[in-house]
C-alpha positions in Angstrom: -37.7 162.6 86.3 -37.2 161.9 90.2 -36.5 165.4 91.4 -32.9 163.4 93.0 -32.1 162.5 89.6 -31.1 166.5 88.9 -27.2 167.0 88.3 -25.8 169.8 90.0 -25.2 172.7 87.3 -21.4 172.8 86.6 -19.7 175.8 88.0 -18.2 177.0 84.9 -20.7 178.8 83.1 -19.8 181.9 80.8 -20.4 185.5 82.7 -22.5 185.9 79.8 -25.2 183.0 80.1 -25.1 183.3 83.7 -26.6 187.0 83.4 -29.0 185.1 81.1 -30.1 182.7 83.1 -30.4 185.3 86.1 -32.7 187.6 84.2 -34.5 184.4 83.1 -35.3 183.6 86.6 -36.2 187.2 87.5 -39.0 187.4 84.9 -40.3 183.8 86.0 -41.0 185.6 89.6 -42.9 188.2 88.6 -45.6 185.9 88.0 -46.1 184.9 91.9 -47.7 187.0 94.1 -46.0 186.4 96.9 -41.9 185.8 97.2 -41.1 185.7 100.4 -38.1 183.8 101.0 -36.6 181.6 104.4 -33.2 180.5 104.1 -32.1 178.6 107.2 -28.1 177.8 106.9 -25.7 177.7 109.6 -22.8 178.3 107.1 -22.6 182.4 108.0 -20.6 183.6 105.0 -22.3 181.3 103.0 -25.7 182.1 104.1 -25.0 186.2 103.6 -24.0 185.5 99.7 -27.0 183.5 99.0 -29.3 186.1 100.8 -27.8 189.0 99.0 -28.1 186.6 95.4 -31.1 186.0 95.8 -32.3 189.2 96.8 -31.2 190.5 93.6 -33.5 188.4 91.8 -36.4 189.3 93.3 -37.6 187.2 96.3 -38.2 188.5 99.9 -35.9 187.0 102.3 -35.9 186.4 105.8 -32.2 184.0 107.1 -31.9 182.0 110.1 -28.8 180.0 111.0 -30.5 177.2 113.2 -33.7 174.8 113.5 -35.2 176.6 116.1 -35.2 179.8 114.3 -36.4 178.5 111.3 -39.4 176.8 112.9 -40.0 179.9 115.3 -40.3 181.9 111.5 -42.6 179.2 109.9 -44.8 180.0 113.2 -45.0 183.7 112.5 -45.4 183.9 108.9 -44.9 180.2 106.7 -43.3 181.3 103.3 -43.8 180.9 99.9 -40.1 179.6 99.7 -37.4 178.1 101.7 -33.7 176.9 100.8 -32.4 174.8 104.0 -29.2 173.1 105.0 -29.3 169.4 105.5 -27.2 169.8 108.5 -27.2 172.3 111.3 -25.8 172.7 114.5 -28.8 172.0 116.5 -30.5 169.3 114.6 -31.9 168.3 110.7 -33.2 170.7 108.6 -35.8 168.1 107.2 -37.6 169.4 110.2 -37.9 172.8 109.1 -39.3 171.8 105.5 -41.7 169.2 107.3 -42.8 171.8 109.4 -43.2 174.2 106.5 -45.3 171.8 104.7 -47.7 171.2 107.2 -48.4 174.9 108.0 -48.7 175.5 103.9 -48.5 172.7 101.5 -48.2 174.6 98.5 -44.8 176.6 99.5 -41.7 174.9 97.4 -38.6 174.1 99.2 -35.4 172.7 98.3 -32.3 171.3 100.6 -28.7 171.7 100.2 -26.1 169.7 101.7 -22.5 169.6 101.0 -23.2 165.8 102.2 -24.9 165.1 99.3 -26.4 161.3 98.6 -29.4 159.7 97.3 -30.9 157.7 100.5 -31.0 161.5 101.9 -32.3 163.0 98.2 -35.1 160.7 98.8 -36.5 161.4 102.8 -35.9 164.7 101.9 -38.4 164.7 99.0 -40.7 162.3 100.4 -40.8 165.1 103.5 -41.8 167.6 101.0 -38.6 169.2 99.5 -38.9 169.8 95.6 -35.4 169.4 95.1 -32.2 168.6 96.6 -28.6 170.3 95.7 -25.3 170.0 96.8 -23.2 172.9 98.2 -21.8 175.2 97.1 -25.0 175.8 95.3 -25.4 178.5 92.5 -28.0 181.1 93.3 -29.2 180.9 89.8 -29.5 176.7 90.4 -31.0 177.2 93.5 -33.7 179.7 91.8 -34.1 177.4 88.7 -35.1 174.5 91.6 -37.4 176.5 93.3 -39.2 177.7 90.2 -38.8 174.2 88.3 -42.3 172.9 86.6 -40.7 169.3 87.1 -40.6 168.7 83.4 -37.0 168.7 82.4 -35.4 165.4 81.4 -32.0 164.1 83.4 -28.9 163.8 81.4 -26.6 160.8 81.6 -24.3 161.3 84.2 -20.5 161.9 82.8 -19.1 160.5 85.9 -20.2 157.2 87.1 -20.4 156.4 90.6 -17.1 154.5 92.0 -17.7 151.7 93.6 -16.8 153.1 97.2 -19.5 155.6 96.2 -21.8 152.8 95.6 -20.6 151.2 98.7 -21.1 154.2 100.8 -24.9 155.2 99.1 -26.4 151.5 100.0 -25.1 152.0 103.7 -26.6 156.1 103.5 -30.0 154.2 102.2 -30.1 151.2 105.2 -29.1 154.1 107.8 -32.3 156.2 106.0 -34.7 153.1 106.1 -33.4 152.4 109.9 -34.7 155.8 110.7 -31.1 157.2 111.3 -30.6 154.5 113.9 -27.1 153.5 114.0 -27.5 150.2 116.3 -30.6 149.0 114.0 -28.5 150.0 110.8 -25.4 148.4 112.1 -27.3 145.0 113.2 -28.9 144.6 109.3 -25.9 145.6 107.7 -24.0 142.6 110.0 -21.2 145.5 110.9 -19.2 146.7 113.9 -21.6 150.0 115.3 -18.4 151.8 116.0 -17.3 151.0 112.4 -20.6 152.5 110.5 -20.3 155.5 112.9 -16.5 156.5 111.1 -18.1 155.5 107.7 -21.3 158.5 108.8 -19.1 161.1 109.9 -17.4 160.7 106.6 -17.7 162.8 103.8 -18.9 160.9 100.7 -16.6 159.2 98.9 -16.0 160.3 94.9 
């Protein structure tokens, strides 16, 4: 299973299999040595919840809201973990889990976005992310990706792509293989440049 292919857990799950699944993910830490944590999310109320959540389930965490903070962290001490935002306000957070693999390739990380596509799902695995969910993330999702052995099997989704959606993922994938370079992507997908840059800033069609 691609690790792109994973569908986002639905949010409504019973109080009491949630409680499950969190102390189900507690005992599966206890078996690493070290949890340290980096969570780098420029989304501030978001980023608290998610720090606090995952907190309670064991891992050490250190939060940065930016790029530069997140790479200035990974200088000082690289973790065993990170949970990164696509998107920030000074640049990609594909930078922070590049940089995170190069200073220790074993650490696991995964990337949220609330901008979620495949083309994206892809670069960000092919960078070194394990996994790639879409905001608003579950805590207990985004633990169950971290500690994931890769061996659970996809399930059909229930709710097929429209074909605006496909429309919109094969221009994401051209803009991904034209190294984010909108001219270049414009030119081989034969469109106007100032056309592809409204379809960009877009949120994904459903």
């Amino acid at each position: 299973m691609r690790p792109w292919q994973r569908r986002v857990a639905t949010p409504y799950v019973t109080h009491q299999h949630r409680g499950t699944r969190t102390l189900t993910a507690i005992a599966e830490l206890t078996d690493h040595p070290d949890r340290s944590l980096l969570i780098v999310e420029d989304d501030k109320p978001f980023l608290e919840r998610l720090s606090r959540a995952m907190e309670t389930r064991g891992f050490t965490v250190t939060s940065c809201d930016s790029v530069s903070d997140g790479l200035a962290q990974i200088g000082k001490a690289a973790p065993a973990f990170a949970v990164v935002d696509l998107r920030l306000g000074d640049g990609n957070g594909l930078d922070v889990v590049s940089a995170l693999k190069r200073k220790r390739p074993e650490a696991r990380a995964i990337v949220l976005t609330g901008y979620g596509n495949i083309a994206t799902a892809v670069t960000a695995v092919k960078m070194g992310a394990v996994d790639y969910l879409s905001k608003p993330a579950d805590a207990d999702d985004v633990v169950a990706a971290l500690l994931a052995s890769g061996t659970e099997k996809s399930e059909l989704p229930s709710n097929p792509m429209s074909a605006d959606r496909v429309r919109w993922e094969h221009i994401q994938r051209i803009y991904e293989m034209c190294n984010r370079n909108v001219s270049e992507t414009a030119r081989r997908l034969n469109m106007h440049r100032r056309t592809l840059q409204r379809i960009l800033a877009k949120r994904a069609p459903r």
